[in-house]
N, C-alpha and C positions, 0 to 999 in steps of 0.2 A: 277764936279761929284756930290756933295753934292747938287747944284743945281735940278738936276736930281733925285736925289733918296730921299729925305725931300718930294717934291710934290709926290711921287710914294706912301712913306711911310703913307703919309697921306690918299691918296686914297685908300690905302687897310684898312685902322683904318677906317674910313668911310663907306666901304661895310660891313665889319663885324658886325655893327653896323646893319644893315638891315634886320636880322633877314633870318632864312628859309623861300623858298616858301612854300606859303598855295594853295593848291591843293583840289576842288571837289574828294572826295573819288569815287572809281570805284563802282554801284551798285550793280555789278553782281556780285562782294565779297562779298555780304549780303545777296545771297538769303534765306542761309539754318540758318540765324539767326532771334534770336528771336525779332517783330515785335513791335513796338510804334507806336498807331494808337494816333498822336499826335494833329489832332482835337478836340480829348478828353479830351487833357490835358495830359497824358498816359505822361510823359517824367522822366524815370528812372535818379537818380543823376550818373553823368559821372565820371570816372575816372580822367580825367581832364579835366580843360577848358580853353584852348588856345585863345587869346586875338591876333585877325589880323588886320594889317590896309592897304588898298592898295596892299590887296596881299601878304602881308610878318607878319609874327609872330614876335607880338610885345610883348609879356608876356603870360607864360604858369602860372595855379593858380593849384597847385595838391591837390587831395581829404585830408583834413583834416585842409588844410588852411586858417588863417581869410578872405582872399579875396575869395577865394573858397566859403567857408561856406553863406560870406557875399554875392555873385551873386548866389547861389545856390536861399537862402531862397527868396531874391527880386524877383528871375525871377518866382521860384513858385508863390509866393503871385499876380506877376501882372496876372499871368495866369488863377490863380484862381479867382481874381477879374471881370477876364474878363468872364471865363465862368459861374459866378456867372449873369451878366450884362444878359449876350446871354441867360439864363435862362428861363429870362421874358418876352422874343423876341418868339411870337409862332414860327413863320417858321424856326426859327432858333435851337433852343432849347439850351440845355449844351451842346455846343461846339465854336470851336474857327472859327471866319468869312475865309473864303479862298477870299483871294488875289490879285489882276493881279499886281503881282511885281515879275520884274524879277532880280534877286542876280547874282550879281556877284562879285566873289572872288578878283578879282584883281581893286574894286572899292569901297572904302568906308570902314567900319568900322565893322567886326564883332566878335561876341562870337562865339564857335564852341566848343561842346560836345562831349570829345572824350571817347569810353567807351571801355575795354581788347576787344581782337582780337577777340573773340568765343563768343561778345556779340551783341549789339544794333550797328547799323549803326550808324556814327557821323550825329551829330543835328547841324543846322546852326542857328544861328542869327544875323539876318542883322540890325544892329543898327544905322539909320538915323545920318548924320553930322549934320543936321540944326536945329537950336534955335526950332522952331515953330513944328517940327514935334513932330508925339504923338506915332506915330507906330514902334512895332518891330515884325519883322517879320522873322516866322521858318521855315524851310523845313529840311528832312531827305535825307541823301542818300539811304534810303533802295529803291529798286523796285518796289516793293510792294505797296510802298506809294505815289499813283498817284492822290492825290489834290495838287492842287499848296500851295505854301508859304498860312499859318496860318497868321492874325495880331491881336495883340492884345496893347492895350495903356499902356505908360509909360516910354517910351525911354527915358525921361529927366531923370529918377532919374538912371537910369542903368549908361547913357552917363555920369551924374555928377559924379557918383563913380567912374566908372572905368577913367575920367579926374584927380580923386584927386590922384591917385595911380604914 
């Protein structure tokens, strides 16, 4: 019997370890809310920001925490760095490059902006696994917000922090 139930017990301490699924939020929940035109840069601080990998929540960081504080300020700075860059780009001006990457939840590694019920659609960031990559890349669930994923450079230092945590 003990044979039997040592392997069972362990496989249930193992799943629980796996965190909730992470889920694309439904659009059409967000019509009648209020709008982050996030090529601009436009990205209100979230109420918190949940840390997925492969589909599953691996670490929630709630508003007022050092890790919080600490992804808030970096993701702003690379954003503003970046639309500082796009500045100088005439055809492009102050905003953030649009993308042909397609995210998806259940593959890889991301941030996700979650803000109270009666505000902003959650914000995604898709943060590259590999050494060499330089991009991270946004998309909202709002409807409204019909560019594809935003990129902008600096995945290494996000990826390092949130590796040291």
């Amino acid at each position: 019997m003990l044979k039997v139930l040592l392997p069972l017990a362990l496989c249930f301490v193992l799943l629980a370890g796996c965190g909730q699924k992470v889920e694309w939020a439904n659009p059409e929940d967000y019509q009648d809310h209020p709008y982050q035109e996030l090529s601009l840069g436009e990205l209100a601080d979230p109420e918190r920001i949940v840390l997925a990998k492969n589909g599953r929540e691996k670490s929630v960081f709630e508003k007022g925490s050092d890790e919080y504080e600490h992804l808030t300020t970096m993701i702003r700075s690379l954003i503003d760095t970046e639309l500082d860059r796009n500045e100088q780009i005439e055809e492009l001006g102050r905003k953030l490059d649009q993308t042909m990457f397609y995210m998806k939840l259940d593959e890889g590694t991301y941030l996700i902006y979650e803000y109270p019920a009666d505000s902003y659609a959650p914000v995604y960031f898709s943060i590259s696994d590999y050494p060499d990559d330089l991009l991270v890349c946004l998309a909202s669930a709002d409807p409204r917000y019909e560019a594809g994923p935003h990129a902008f450079i600096g995945v290494r230092e996000v990826r390092d922090y949130l590796n040291s945590l």
